[in-house]
N, C-alpha and C positions, 0 to 999 in steps of 0.2 A: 811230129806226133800231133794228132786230135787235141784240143786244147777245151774241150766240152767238158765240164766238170756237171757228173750227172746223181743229185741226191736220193736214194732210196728211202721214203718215211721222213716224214715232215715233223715228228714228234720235240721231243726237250733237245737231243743232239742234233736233230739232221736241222731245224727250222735256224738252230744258233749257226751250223755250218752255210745253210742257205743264205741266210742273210749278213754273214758276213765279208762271203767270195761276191752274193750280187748276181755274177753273170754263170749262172747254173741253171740244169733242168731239175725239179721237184717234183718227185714224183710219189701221186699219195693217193688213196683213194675217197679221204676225206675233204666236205668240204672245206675243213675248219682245225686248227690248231684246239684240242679239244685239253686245257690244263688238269691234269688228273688230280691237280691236289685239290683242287677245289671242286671235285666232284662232288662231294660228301657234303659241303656244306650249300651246294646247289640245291642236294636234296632236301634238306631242313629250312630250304629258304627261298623258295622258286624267285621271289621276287628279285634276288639277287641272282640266278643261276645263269642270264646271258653273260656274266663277266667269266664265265669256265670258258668260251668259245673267240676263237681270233680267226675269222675270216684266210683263206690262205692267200686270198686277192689282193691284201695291204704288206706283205712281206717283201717283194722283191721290185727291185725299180729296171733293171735291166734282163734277169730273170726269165723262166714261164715256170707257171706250173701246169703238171698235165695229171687232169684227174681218173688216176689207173692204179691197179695193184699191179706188180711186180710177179710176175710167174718162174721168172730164168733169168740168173744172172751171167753170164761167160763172160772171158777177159776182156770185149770189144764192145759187151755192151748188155742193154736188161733188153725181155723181150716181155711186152707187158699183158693182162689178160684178153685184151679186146683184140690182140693181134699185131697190134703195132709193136716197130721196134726200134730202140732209141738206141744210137751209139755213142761212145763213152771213151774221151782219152784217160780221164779219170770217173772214180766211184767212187762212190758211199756209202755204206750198207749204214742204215739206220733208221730199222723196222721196229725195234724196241719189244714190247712182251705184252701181253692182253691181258686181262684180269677180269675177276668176277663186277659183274654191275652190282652197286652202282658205281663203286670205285672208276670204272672205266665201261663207256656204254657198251650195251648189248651186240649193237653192230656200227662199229666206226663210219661207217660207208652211208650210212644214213643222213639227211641234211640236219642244219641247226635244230631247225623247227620241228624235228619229229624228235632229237633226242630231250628237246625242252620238254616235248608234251609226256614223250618216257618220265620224266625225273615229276613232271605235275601230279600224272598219274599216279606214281610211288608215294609221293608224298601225300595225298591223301589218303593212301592206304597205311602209312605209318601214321599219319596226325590221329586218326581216331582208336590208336593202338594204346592201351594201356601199361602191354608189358610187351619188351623186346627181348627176342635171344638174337646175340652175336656171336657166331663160329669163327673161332680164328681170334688168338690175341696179338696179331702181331701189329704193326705200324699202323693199317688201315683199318683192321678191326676196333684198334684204339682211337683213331681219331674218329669215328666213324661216332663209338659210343659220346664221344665228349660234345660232337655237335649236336646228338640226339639230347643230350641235357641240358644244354645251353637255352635250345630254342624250347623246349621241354620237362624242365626239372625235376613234375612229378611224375615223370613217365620211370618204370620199374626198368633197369637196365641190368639185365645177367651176359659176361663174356665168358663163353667157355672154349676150352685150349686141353689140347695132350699135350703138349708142353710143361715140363714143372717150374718154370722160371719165364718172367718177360723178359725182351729185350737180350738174348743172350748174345756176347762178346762186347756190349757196352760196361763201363764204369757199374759198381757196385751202387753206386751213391745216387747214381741217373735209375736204375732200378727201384731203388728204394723208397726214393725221392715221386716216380710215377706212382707205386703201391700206394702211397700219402694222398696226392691228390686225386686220384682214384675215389677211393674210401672219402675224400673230402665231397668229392663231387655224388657219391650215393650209388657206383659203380658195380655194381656184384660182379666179383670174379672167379672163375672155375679153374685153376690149373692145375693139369694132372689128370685132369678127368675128359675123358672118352665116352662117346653115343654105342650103345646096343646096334640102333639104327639112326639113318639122318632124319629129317624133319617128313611128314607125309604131306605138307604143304609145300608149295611154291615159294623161293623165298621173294619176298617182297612184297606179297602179298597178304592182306589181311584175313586172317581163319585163324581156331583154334588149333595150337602147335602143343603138340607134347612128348617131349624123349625122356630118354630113360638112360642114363649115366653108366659106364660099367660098374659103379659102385651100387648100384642100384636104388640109388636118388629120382625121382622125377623132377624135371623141370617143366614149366606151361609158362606160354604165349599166347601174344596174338597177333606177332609176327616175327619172324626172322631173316638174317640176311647171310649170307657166305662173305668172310672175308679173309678167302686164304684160295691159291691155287693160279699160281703166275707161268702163266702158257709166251712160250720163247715165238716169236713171228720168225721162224726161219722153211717155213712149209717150202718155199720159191727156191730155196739150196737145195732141196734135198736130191735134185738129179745129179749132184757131184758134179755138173759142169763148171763149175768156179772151184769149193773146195771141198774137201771132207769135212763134214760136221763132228763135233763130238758126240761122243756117248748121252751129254745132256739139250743134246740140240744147238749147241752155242759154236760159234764161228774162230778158229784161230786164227789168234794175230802175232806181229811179234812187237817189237817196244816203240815202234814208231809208229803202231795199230796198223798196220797196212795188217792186210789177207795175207797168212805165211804162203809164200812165192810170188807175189804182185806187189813191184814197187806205185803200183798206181791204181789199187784199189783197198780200199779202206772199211775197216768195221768198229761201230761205236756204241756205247748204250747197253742194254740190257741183254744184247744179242753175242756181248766178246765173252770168251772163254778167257774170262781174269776174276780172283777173286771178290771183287769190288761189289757190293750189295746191288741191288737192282733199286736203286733210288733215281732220280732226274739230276742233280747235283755230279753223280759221278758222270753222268751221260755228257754233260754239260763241261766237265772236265775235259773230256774226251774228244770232244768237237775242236774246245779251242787247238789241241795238239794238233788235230787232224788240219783245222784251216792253216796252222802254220806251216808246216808240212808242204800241204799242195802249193801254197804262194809262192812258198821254196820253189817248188819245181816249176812253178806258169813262167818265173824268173829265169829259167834255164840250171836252177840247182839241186842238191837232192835233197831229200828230208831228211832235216835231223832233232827235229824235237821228241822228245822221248818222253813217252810217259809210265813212271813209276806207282803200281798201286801199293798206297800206304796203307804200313799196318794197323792204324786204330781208324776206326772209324766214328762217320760223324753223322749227328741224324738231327734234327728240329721237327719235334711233335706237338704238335698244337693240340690241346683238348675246350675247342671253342674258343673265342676271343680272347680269353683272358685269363688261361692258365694252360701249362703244359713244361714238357720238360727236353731237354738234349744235352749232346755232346759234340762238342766244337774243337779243330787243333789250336793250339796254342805250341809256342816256342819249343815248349820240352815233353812234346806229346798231346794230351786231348786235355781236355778239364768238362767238369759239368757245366750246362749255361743256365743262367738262373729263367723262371718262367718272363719276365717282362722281356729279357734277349729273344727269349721263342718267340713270344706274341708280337715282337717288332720288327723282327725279321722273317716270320711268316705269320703267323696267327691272326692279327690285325688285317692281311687282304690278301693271305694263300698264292704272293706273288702275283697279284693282277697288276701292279704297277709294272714290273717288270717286264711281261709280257706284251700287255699297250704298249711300252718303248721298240718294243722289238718289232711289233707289229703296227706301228702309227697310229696306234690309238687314242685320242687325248683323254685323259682323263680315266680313262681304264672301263669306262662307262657302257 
């Protein structure tokens, strides 16, 4: 059998799979390992925003990577957009999920240098913003608002949400405990409350913004951003020649993450059809199953690592350097973690050490 192990998407799962097997093809249409968590505070901070970006060039020692999107998967191999076609005694599907900018740029395919001057641009269209609206209370909407205060504490920050609760199937006390620091930090929050209409500006753009609540509240800006609406990168499946998608775009697998009916092709990340939130963390789970798995088999064995998605979940939300809140397992379930656990295990550098190790960065610089 072909012994080609071929990675689709370079992102949080595929780049931990790439670089752990080594002798793989990677295939991505970026130049750049682009870290989404630290997208946000790219933008409140250009000076710091080359640490978001990991070259794909320092990842693999024996390796390529071939810079292409992925059009067609079938059991023998991907067929990519420029025509060319790579074959594959093993996959990877780990194309992951696209998100509004600036959470995640405008168009991945672009070089470093143009997504820098994106995030430059933006930020001087927020710097001279006195008042922000944030759509969307969920994870990125929230951190989104805490980096905007950090670097700017008297800039006016309203997030509004149809949602009546944050954070919902987290701990009571992780909820309550954000509500606190929120309110600490000068946060204005909307839940419950729904637009007549969306914004008649651009978001990210600076003009006068004014909507109108179905309660019939007005709110005014003088910019706003989207931060809600996570689109599945599975476009390249949908001719069914590998497998039936679900009803939500997402890919079945079964407990070893192989594609259900292919012991030798695999799907991770934000693209499997498993309850697991669409964070990097569980992607990252996923990878390691998957690298164990195929070495099992390079060895002439089959896979037997399994992975089980657990019922509580866990999350580290940073609101700027030095406060925020989450939930972490512990022995008999999850526990709240207090803010200094957040900001030192991501708050403090958004995972940029981690990623320099992955990618032979020194210094994360």
């Amino acid at each position: 059998m072909d012994q080609t192990v071929v990675v689709v998407g370079g992102g949080y799962g595929g780049s931990l799979v790439a670089k752990a097997l080594d002798d793989v093809v990677l295939i991505d249409p970026r130049e750049a390992f682009v870290n989404a968590a630290a997208s946000l505070r790219a933008l409140t901070r250009p000076d710091w925003a080359p640490n978001a970006f990991f070259p794909f060039g320092t990842l693999l020692e024996r390796g390529r990577v071939i810079r292409d999107r992925a059009v067609s998967v079938d059991p023998r191999g991907v067929t990519l957009a420029s025509g060319a076609r790579v074959d594959a005694g093993y996959v990877v599907l780990a194309t992951g999920s696209g998100y509004t900018y600036p959470a995640k740029p405008n168009d991945a395919s672009t070089s470093i240098a143009e997504q820098l001057d994106d995030l430059r641009a933006t930020h001087k269209e927020l710097r001279g913003a006195a008042r922000v609206l944030i759509l969307g209370a969920g994870p990125v909407g929230l951190e989104l608002a805490g980096e905007i205060k950090e670097v700017w504490p008297d800039k006016h920050v309203v997030i509004v949400d149809r949602a009546d609760r944050l954070l919902p199937g987290f701990l009571p006390e992780v909820r309550d405990d954000l509500r606190h620091r929120l309110d600490e930090l000068g946060i204005e929050l909307r839940l419950g409350t729904t637009l007549t209409a969306p914004p008649a500006t651009e978001p990210g753009r600076a003009g006068r913004v004014e909507v109108t609540t179905g309660q019939g509240d007005e709110i005014g800006a003088d910019i706003w951003f989207r931060a809600f609406g996570v689109r599945i990168n599975t476009d390249y499946l949908a001719d069914g020649r590998l497998t039936t998608l679900t009803e939500h775009a997402t890919v079945p697998v079964d407990e070893h993450l192989n594609v259900r009916g292919y012991e030798h092709i695999y799907a991770i990340g934000d693209i499997v059809a498993l309850p697991d939130p669409k964070m990097a963390s569980y992607a990252m789970t996923h990878a390691e199953v998957v690298v164990d798995n195929i070495r099992a088999q390079l060895a002439g064995g089959r896979p037997e690592a399994v992975y089980t998605p657990a019922p509580e979940r866990r999350i580290l939300l940073p609101l700027g350097t030095r406060t925020g809140v989450g939930q972490l397992p512990t022995p008999d379930g999850v526990a709240a973690a207090t803010a200094e656990t957040v900001c030192e295990r991501k708050g403090a550098d958004l995972f940029t050490a981690r990623f320099a190790a992955r990618f032979d960065r020194p210094g994360g610089a």
